[in-house]
N, C-alpha and C positions, 0 to 999 in steps of 0.2 A: 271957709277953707281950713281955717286954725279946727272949729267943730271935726273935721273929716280927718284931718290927722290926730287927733285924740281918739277917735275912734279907731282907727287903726291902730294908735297905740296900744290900747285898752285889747282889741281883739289876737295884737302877736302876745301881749301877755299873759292872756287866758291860755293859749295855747300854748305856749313855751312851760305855762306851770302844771299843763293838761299832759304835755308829752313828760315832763318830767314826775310826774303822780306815776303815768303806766309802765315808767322802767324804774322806778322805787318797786312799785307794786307788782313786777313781774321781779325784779331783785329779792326783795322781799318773799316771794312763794318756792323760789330758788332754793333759799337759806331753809323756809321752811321743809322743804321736801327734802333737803340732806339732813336735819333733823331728824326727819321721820324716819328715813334709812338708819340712822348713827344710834337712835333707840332703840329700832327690831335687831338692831345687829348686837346693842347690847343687852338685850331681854334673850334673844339665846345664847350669848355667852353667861351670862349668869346661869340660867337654866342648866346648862352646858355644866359646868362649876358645879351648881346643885347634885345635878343628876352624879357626878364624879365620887363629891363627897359620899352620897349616900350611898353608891355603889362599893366604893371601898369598906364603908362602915356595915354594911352587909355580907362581904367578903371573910373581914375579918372578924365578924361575930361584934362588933361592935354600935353600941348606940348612939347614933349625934345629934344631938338635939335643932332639927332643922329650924324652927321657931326660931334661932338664932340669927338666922340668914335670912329666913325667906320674907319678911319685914322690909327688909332691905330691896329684895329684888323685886317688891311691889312697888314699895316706894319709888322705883324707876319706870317700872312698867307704864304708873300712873302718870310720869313725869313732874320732875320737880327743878330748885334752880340749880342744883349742881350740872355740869356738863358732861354728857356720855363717860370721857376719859379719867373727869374727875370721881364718878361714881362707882366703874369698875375698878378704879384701883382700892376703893373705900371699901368694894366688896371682897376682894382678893385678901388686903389686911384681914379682913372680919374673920374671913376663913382661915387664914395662917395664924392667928392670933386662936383660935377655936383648939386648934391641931396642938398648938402652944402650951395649952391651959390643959390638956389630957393627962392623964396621967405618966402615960408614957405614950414615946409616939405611935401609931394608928399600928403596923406592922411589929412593932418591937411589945406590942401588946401581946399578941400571938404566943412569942416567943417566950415571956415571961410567964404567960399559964404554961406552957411546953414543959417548962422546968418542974411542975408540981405534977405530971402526968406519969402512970407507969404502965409497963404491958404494953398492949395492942394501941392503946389511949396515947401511948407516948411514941411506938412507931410509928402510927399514922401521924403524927406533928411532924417528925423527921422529913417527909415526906414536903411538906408547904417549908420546911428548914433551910433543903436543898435550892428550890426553886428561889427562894432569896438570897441564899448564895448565890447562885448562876446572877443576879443581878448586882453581885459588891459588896454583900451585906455579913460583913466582918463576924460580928453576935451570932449571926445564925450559923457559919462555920465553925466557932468555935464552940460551939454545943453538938454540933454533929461529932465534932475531933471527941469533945468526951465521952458521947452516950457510945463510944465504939470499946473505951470502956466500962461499961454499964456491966454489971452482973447477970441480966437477964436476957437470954440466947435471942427472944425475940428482940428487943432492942438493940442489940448488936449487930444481928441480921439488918435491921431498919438504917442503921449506920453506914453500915460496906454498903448498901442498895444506892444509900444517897450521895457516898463518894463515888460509886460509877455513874451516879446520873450527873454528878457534877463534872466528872471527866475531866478532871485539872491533871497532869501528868505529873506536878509538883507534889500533889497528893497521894502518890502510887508508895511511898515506901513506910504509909499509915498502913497500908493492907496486909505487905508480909506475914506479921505474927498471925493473921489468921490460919494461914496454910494448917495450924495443928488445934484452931479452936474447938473444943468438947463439941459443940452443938453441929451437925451432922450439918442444917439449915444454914449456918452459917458458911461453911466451908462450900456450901451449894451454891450459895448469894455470891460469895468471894471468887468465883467461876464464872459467873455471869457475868459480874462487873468488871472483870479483867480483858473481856471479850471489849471494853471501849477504853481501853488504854493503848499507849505506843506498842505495837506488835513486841518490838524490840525490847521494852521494860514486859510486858506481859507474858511473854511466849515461855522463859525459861519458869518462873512461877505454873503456869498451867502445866505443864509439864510433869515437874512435883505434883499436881493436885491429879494426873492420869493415875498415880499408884496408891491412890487415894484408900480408906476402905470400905468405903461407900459407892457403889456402883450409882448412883443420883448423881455424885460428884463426878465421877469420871463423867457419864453422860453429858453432864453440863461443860465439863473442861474440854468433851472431843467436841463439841457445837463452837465452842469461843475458840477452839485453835481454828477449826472451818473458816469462822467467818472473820480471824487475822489473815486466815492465809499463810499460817504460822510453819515453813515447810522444815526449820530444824526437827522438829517434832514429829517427820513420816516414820524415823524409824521405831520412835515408841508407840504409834499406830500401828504397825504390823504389827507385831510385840500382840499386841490387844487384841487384832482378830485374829492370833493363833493359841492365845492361854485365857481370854475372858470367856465369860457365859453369850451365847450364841447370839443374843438381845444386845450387849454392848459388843459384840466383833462388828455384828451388821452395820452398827453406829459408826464405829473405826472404816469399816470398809466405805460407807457415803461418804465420812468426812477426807478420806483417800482420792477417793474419784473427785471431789470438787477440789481437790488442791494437785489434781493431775497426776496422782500416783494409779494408774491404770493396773499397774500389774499390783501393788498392794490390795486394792480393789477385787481382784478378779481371786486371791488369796482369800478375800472375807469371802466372796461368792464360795468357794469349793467349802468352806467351812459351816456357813450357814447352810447350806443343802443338806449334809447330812440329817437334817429334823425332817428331809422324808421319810426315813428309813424308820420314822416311832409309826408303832401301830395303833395312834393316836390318831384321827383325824384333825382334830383343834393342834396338833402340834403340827401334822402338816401345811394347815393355813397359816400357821404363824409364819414357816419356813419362804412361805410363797410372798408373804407381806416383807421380812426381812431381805430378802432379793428381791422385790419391788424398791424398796426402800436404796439400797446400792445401786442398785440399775446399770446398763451401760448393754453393749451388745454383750455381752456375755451372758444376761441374763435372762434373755431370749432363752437362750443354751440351755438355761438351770429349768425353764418355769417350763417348759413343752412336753415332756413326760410327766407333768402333772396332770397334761388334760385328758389322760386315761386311767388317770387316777382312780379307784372303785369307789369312791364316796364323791354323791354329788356336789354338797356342799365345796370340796376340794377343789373339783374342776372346774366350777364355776367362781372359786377365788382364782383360777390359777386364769382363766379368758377375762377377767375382768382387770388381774393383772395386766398380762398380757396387751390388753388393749390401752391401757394407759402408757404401758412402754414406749 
């Protein structure tokens, strides 16, 4: 009897230590399989990290010596006793501590060859200047504020380009002096970029720049009053399609029609038709393109005694018109 209960003893304790072996060892595979997740997920964060750095450091013409890093993100790949959390943050330091020890930082790198650049070499820097302004970046603004005064018309022009792509309205009364800058380009750019400022700070400046003596300039000043919607401005549009050259009235008269001045419009049509009356053929197709260009039903009106025009090329600007109407 006593024999039969030792046995029994013996046999619930085999089992008790059997069942307690398969939930260690199912615990145990647990732990491991969130391991193996907590690794891949920080072998692409690192990766991730790598790929970043190296991408900036190619962005900005800069070298980084990856050797520094990717040590590192073997060494985990491979597994070691540091723990996921403890390892990326080891890698995170390495990296900021790498950015540290630069000379200057990754971006501000840039900026400091920018300053030894001249000409073309240095308006295109202006260019990557802005887009880091747009992001906060104090240094890169105040090198745009000075290359606006630079001596050389391309850099200048590179200047006013990168305060309208910056679009700060705090920045609009940097622009004024240019209204009389020598360089023809500039006062062109200075039209452009006034087209992305408050209508209301920009409108009266374009304005001054219609009586320009640059016909580029006015061009580009009647396009940026269009597209304000700038309508103080209709009446020094008319103005222009009854005393400019027949090429900016047609301008004045589209940018009329799109800000709903109809009848200033149908003024540049009566104006520009007369370029049928040259016994020029290439001046009559011009005439037929410049009433294309203002359009509206009036222009039906102008273009339809063209297509008995005696020159074929004529008549066939003037149906081809026509059918775009």
């Amino acid at each position: 009897m006593t024999r039969s209960l030792l046995s029994i003893a013996v046999l619930a304790f085999v089992l008790a230590t059997t069942a307690l072996w398969i939930v260690q060892s199912s615990a145990q595979e647990e732990l491991r399989e969130e391991f193996r997740l907590s690794q891949a997920k920080l072998r692409k964060t690192q990766q991730e990290l790598i790929d970043g750095q190296a991408a900036l450091a190619r962005q900005l013409s800069i070298t980084t010596d990856a050797k520094d890093i990717e040590p590192l993100a073997r060494a985990n790949s491979e597994g070691g006793e540091n723990s996921p959390d403890d390892s990326l943050a080891e890698l995170v330091s390495r990296i900021e501590e790498l950015e540290r020890n630069t000379p200057v930082n990754a971006k501000h790198r840039m900026i400091e060859r920018y300053l030894d650049l001249t000409g073309e070499a240095k308006a295109k820097a202006l260019d990557e200047l802005s887009e880091l302004t747009k992001s906060g970046d104090e240094k890169a603004l105040q090198h745009i504020l000075e290359a606006l005064d630079d001596e050389d018309g391309v850099v200048r022009e590179a200047a006013v380009e990168a305060i309208g792509e910056i679009a700060d309205p705090d920045l609009f009364f940097r622009l004024e002096p240019f209204l009389t800058d020598p360089d023809t380009e500039v006062r062109e750019e200075l039209a452009e970029a006034l087209s992305k400022m408050p209508p209301t700070q920009a409108g009266p400046m374009l304005k001054k720049l219609l009586a320009d003596s640059s016909s580029d300039v006015v061009d580009e000043s009647i396009k940026s009053l269009a597209l304000l919607d700038y309508r103080d401005a209709l009446p020094e549009l008319r103005e222009i399609t009854r005393k400019s050259d027949l090429r900016v009235a047609a301008k004045a008269g589209s940018a009329l029609r799109k800000m709903g001045d109809e009848e200033g419009a149908n003024i540049a049509l009566e104006r520009v038709a007369n370029g049928f009356e040259s016994q020029y053929p290439l001046e009559r197709i011009a005439a037929i393109r410049r009433i294309r260009r203002i359009g509206g039903d009036a222009a039906v009106h102008y273009l339809k005694p063209a297509l008995q025009d005696p020159d074929p090329s004529v008549r066939r600007e003037a149906e081809e018109s026509l059918a775009r109407l």
